[in-house]
KELOTI-672932 format. One record per residue (C-alpha): x, y, z; residue number from 1. Coordinates in Angstrom, 3 decimals. Each point is the difference from the previous one (the first is absolute). Example, Ala and Ser with C-alpha at 12.3 -4.5 7.8 and 13.67 -1.06 7.14 Angstrom:
REM residues 2
[[12.300, -4.500, 7.800], 1]
[[1.370, 3.440, -0.660], 2]
***
This chain:
REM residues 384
[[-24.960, -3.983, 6.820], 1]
[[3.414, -1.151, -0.297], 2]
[[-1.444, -3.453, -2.201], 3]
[[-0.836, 2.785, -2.610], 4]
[[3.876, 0.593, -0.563], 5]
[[1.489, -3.012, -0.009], 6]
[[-2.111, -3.144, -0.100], 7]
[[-1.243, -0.248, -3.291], 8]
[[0.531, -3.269, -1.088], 9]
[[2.417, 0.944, -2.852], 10]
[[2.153, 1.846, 2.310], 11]
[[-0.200, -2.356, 2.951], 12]
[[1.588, -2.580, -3.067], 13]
[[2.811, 2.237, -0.797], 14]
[[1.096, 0.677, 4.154], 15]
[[-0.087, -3.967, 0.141], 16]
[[2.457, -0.015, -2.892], 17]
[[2.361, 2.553, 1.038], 18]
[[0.150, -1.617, 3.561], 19]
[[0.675, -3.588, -1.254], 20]
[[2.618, 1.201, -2.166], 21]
[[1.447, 2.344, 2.527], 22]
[[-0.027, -2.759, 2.660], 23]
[[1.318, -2.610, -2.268], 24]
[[2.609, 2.418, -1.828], 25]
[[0.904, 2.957, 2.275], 26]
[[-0.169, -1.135, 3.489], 27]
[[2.712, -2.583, -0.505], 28]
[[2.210, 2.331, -1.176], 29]
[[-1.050, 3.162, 1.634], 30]
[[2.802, 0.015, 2.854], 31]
[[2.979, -0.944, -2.422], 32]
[[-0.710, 3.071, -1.877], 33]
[[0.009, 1.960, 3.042], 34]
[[3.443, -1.367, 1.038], 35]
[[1.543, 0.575, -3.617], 36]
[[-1.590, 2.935, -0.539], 37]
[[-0.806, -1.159, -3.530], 38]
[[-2.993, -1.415, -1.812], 39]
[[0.732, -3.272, -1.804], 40]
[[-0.557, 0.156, -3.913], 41]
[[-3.252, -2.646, -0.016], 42]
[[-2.620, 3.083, 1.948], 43]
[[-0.744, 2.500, -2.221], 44]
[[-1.112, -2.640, -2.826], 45]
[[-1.954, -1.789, 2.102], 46]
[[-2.247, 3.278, 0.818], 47]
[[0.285, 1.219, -3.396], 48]
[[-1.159, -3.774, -1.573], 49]
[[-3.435, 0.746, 2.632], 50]
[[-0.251, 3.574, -1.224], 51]
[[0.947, 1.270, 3.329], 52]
[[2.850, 2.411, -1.147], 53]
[[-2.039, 1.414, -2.655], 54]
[[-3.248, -0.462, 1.694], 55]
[[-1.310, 4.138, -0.692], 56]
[[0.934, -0.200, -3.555], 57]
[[-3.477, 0.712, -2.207], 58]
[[-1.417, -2.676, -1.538], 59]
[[0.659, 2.091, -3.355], 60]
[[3.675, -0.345, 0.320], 61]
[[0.189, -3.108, 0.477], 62]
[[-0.146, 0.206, 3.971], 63]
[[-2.481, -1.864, 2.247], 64]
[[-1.587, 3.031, 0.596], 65]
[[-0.440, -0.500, 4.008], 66]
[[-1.336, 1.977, 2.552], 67]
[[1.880, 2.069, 3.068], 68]
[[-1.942, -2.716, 2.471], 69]
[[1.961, -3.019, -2.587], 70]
[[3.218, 1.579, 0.980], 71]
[[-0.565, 0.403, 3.735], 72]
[[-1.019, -3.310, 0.215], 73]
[[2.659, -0.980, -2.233], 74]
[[2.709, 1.617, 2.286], 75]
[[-1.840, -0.755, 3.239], 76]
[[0.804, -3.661, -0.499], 77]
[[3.209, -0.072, -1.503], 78]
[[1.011, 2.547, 2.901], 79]
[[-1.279, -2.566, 2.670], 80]
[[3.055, -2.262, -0.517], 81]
[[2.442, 2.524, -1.593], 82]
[[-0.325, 4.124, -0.205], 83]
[[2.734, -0.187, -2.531], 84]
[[-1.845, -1.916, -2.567], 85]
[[-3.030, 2.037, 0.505], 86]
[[1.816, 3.080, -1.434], 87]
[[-0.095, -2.031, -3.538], 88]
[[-3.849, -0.562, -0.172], 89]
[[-0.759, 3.540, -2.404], 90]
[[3.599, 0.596, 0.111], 91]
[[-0.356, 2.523, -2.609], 92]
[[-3.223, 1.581, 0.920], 93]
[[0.914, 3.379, 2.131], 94]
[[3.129, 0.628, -2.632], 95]
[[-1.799, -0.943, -3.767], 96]
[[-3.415, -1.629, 0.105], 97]
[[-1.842, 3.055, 2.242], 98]
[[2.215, 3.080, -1.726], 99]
[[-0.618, -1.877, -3.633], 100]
[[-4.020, -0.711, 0.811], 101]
[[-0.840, 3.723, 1.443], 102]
[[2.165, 2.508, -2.163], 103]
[[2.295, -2.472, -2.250], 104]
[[-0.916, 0.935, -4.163], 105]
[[-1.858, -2.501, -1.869], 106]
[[3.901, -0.976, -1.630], 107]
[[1.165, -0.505, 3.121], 108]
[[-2.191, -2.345, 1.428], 109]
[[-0.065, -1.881, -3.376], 110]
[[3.730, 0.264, 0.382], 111]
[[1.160, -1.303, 3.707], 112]
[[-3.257, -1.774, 1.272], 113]
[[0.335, -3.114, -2.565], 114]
[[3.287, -0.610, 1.517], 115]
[[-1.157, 0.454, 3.751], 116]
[[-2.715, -2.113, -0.639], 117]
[[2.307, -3.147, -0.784], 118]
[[0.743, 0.155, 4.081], 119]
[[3.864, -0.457, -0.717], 120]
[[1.269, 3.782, 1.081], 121]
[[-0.512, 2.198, 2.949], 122]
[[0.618, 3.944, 0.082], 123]
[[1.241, 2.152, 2.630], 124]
[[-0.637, 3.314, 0.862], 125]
[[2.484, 3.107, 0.741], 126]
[[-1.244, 2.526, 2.280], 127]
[[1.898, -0.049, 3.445], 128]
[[3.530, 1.774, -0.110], 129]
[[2.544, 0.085, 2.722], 130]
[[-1.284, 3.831, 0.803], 131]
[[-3.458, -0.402, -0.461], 132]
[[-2.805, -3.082, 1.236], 133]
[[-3.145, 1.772, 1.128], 134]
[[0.833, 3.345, -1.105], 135]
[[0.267, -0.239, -3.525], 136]
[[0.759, 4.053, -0.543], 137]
[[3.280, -0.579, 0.456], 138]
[[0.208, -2.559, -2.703], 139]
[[3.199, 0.664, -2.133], 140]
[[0.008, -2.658, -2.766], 141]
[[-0.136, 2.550, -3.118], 142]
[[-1.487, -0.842, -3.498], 143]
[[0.260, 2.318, -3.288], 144]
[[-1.426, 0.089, -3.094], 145]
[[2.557, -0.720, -3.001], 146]
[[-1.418, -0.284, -3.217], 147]
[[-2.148, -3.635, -0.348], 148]
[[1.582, -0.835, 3.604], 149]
[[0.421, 0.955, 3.598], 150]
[[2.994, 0.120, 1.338], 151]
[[0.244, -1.404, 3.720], 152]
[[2.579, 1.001, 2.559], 153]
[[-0.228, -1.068, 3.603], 154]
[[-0.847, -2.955, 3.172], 155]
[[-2.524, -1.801, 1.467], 156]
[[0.311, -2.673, 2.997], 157]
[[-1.729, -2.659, 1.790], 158]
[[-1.045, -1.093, -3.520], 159]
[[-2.183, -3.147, 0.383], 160]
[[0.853, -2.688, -2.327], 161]
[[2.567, 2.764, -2.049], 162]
[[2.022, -2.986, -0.557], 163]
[[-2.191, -2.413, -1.947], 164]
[[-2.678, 2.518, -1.234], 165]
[[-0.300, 0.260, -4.040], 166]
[[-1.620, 3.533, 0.550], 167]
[[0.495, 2.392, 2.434], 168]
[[-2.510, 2.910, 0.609], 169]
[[2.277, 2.803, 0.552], 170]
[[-1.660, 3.360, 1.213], 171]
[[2.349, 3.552, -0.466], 172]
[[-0.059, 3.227, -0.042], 173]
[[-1.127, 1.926, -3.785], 174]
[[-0.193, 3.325, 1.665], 175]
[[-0.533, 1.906, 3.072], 176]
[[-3.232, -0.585, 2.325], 177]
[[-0.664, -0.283, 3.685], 178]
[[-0.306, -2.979, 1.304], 179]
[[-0.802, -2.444, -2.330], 180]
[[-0.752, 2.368, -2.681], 181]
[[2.530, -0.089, -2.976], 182]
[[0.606, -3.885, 0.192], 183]
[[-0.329, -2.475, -2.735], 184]
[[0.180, -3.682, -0.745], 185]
[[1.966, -2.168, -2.456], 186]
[[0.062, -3.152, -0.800], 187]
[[3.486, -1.529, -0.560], 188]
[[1.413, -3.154, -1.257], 189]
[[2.114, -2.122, 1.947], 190]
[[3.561, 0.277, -1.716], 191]
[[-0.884, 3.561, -1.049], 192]
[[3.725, 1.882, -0.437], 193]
[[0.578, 2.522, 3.281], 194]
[[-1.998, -2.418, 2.012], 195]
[[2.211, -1.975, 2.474], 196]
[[-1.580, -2.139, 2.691], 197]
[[1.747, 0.171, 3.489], 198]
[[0.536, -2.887, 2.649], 199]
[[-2.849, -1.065, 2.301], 200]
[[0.014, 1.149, 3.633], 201]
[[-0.594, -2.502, 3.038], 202]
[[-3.408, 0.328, 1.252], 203]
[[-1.785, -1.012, 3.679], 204]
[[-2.251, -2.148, -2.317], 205]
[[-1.774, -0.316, -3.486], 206]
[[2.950, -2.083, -0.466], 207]
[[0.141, -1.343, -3.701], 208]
[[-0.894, 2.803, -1.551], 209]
[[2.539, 2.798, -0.766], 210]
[[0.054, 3.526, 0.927], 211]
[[3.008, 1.965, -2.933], 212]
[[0.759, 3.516, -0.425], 213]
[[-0.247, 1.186, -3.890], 214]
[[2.104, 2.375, -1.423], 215]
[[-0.919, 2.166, -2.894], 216]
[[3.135, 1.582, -1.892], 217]
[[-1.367, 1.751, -3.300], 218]
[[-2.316, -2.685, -0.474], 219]
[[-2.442, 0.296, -2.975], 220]
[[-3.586, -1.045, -0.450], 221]
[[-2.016, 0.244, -3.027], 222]
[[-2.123, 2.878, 0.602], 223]
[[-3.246, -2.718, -0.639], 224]
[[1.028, -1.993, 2.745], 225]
[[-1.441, 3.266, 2.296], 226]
[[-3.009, -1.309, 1.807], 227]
[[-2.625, 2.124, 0.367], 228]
[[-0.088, 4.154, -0.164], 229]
[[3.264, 1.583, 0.730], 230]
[[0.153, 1.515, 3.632], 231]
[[-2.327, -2.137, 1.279], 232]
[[2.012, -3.017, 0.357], 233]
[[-0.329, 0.096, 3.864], 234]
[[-3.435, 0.438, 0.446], 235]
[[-0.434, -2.675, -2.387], 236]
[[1.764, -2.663, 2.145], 237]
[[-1.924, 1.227, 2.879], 238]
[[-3.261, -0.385, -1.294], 239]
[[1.690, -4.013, -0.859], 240]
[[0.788, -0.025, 3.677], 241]
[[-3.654, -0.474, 0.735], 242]
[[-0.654, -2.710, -1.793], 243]
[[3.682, -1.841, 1.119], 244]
[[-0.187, 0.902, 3.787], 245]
[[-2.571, -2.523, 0.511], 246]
[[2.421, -3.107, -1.428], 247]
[[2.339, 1.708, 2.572], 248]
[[-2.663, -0.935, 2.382], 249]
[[-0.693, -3.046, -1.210], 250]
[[3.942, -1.424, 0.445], 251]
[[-0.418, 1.491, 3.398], 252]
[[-3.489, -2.034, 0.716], 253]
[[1.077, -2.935, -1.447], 254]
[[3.534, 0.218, 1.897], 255]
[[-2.218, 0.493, 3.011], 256]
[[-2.181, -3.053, -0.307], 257]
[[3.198, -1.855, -0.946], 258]
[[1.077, 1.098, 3.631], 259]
[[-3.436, -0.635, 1.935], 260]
[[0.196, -3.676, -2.202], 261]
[[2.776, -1.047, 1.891], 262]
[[-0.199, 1.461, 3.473], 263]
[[-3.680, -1.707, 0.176], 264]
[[2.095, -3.299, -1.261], 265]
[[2.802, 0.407, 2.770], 266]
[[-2.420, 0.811, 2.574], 267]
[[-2.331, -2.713, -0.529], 268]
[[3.227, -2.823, -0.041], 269]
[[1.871, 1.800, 2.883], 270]
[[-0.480, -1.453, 3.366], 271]
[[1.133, 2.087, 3.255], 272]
[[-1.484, -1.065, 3.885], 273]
[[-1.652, -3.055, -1.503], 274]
[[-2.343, 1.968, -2.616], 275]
[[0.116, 1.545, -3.177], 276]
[[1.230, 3.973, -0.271], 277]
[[-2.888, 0.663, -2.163], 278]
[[-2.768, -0.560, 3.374], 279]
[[2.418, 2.610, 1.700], 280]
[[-2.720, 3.343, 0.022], 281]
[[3.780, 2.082, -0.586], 282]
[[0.586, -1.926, -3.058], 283]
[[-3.730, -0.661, -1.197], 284]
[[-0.798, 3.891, 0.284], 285]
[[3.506, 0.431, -1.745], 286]
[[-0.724, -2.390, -2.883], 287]
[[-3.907, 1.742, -0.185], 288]
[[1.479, 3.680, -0.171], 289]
[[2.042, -0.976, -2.710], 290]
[[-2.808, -1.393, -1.507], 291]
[[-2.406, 2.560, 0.361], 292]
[[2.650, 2.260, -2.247], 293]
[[0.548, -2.529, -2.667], 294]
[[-4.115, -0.084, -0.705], 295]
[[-0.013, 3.511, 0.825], 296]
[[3.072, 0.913, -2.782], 297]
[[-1.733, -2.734, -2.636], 298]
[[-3.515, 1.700, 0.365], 299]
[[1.838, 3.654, -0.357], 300]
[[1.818, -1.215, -2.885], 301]
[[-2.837, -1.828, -2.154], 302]
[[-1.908, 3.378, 0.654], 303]
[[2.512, 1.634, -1.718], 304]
[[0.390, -2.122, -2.664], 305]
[[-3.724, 0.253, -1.066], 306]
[[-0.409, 3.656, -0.300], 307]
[[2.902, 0.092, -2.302], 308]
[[-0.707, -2.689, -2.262], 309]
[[-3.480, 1.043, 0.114], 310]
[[1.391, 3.409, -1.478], 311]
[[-0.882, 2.144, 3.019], 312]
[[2.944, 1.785, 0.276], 313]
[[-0.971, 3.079, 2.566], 314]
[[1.695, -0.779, 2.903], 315]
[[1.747, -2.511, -1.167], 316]
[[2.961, 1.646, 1.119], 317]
[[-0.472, 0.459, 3.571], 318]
[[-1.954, -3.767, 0.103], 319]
[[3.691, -1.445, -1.486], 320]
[[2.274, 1.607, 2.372], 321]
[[-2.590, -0.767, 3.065], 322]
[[0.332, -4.005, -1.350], 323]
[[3.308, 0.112, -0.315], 324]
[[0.759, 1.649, 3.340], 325]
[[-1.678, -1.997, 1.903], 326]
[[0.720, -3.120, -1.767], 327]
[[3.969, 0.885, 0.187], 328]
[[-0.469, 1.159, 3.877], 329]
[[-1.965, -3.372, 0.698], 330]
[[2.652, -2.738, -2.206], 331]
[[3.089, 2.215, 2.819], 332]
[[-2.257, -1.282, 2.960], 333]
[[-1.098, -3.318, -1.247], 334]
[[2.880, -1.464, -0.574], 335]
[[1.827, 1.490, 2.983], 336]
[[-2.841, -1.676, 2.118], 337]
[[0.726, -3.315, -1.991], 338]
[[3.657, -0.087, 1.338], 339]
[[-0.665, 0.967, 3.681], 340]
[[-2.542, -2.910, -0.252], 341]
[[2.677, -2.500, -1.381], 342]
[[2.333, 1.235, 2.761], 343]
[[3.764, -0.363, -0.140], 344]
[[-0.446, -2.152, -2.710], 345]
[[-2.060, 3.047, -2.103], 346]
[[3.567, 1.668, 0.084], 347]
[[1.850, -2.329, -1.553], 348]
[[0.961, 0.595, -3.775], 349]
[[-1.371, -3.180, -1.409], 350]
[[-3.431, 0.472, 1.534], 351]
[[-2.359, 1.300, -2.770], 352]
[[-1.536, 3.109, 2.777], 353]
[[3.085, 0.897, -0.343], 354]
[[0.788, 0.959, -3.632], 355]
[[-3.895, 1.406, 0.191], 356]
[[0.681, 2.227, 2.734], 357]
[[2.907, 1.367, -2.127], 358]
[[-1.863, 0.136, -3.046], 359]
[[-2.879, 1.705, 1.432], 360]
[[1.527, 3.411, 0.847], 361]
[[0.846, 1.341, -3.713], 362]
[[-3.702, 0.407, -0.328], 363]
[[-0.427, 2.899, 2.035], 364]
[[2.877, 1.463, -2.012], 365]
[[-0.553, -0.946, -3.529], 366]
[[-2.007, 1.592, -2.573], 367]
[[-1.400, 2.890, 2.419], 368]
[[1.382, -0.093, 3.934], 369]
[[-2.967, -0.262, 2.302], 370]
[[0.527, 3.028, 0.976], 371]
[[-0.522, 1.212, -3.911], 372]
[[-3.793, -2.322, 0.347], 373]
[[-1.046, 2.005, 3.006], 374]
[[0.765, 3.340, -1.392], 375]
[[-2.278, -0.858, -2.874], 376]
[[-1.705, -0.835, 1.843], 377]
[[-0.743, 2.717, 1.683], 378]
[[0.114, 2.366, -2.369], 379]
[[-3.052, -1.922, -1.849], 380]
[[-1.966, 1.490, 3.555], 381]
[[0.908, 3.374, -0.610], 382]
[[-3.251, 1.667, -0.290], 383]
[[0.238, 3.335, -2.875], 384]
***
């Protein structure tokens, strides 16, 4: 079943040109960006110049017009030797290319996707503020309606790539609504007036790439730049949340096999009472749980992938949040198994478990907590 997802010739071509450039280009580099915490200048054109950034862009703007399974694999093995870099393959997907494609205007899709599609920009989007993460009711970033603009007042935080981004995504309040009710989305310009970008925090991991605050101080946006119906801004990104959840997944798998890559290595070259710690049954039942998840996560994930771009989007919802729970939950044990197997020397800060064990634990925070996936989950078994 699984061959039906992912082996067509075309596609195995395109995973065996991601990985050769990711293991050529990325993995060299992979733990200097984690120790500078920055991501060298020479990255994002390389993934744009393969279509990578861009890679959901329709074909009729210009993009390569690539599936959800194209990006997962895509991210899967750039995220195998760095997690940071894999947050650039569709880097403006959740924020502009998903909002633009399912309630964008004609104009603005002819407008922004063009520019997208040349793989040189990524976009960010502003949802979390300091007072509000899963419980968006208490959102307090205000918009209001002035003339041929909206006038923006107001903060978000933990802003991924808010420093760099040309467009940011930014979701306020129009008017009063439970909930999520009341809630709409703009698109603004870098360099807008009233927008000011804050400094980056220090993170566990995802090194590389930056996490800002954004300030909004009377900030206008041309009333056209709203995307989609007013008040529904919200449910909106939600309903882009199912079809981005799985690339969280897909980081998270491809972090994980990056993990299970190198513990096999170590524990087929390390030799302890005259034999190899692989032929230990502790390790070798280790090293086969962890395993066992990766195949598990990939098969859970490729499912996923197929009902959406096959257009079936009923319970789509709950399907995304179960791949990217367990996918997230899986990466946090994976790699902790990797550096246990390694040892003392798994601990140690130039050891690549290391940074992976680190970078593996913002996916069970990150676009939806796992606690968020299961309570969807749920609630998709709640009989009527």
């Amino acid at each position: 079943m699984l061959e039906s997802f992912d082996q067509s010739e075309e596609l195995q071509m395109f995973r065996d040109a991601v990985r050769k450039m990711s293991e050529k280009e990325f993995a060299p580099i992979a733990a200097q960006i984690d120790e500078d915490d920055a991501m060298p200048d020479k990255v994002l054109p390389l993934l744009g110049d393969m279509g990578l950034v861009q890679l959901q862009v329709p074909e009729e703007y210009g993009g390569p017009g690539g599936s959800l399974l194209m990006n997962c694999i895509a991210k899967e093995e750039v995220a195998r030797h760095s997690f940071a870099i894999s947050h650039l393959v569709g880097a403006c997907d959740f924020a502009m290319v998903l909002p633009l494609r399912d309630f964008g205007t004609e104009d603005q899709r002819q407008r922004f996707l063009p520019e997208v599609a040349k793989g040189n920009i990524t976009a960010a989007i502003g949802l979390t503020e300091p007072g509000t993460g899963s419980d968006v009711s208490g959102m307090k970033t205000s918009a209001r309606r002035d003339g041929d603009h909206w006038v923006i007042n107001g903060q978000k935080t933990f802003i991924t790539k808010g420093d760099t981004a040309q467009y940011i995504n930014v979701i306020a309040r129009t008017s009063e609504g439970k909930g999520g009710n009341g809630l709409s989305s703009f698109l603004v310009e870098k360099g807008t007036p009233g927008l000011t970008v804050g400094g980056s925090v220090r993170k566990m991991g995802m090194r590389g790439i930056k996490s800002v605050d954004l300030f909004f101080e009377d900030m206008r946006v041309p009333a056209e730049n709203m995307l989609g119906e007013e008040g529904r801004g919200f449910k909106n990104a939600m309903n882009s949340l199912n079809y981005n959840r799985p690339t969280v997944a897909a980081s998270a798998l491809g972090l994980a096999q990056g993990a299970l890559d190198a513990a096999v290595a170590y524990a087929n070259d390390r030799v302890q009472f005259g034999q190899k710690i692989i032929e230990f049954q502790a390790i070798g039942h280790k090293l086969a749980e962890m395993r066992i998840k990766v195949e598990a996560a990939r098969a859970l994930l490729y499912r996923v992938c197929h009902l959406a771009d096959s257009g079936h989007t009923h319970g789509l919802a709950e399907m995304a949040s179960c791949a990217k729970a367990f996918a997230s939950s899986a990466v946090m044990e994976i790699t902790t198994e990797a550096v246990q197997v390694y040892g003392g020397a798994g601990y140690l800060r130039d050891n690549p478990v290391e940074r992976m064990m680190r970078d593996a634990k913002v996916t069970q925070i990150y676009e939806g907590t796992t606690e968020i996936q299961k309570l969807i989950i749920a609630r998709s078994m709640v009989t009527r």
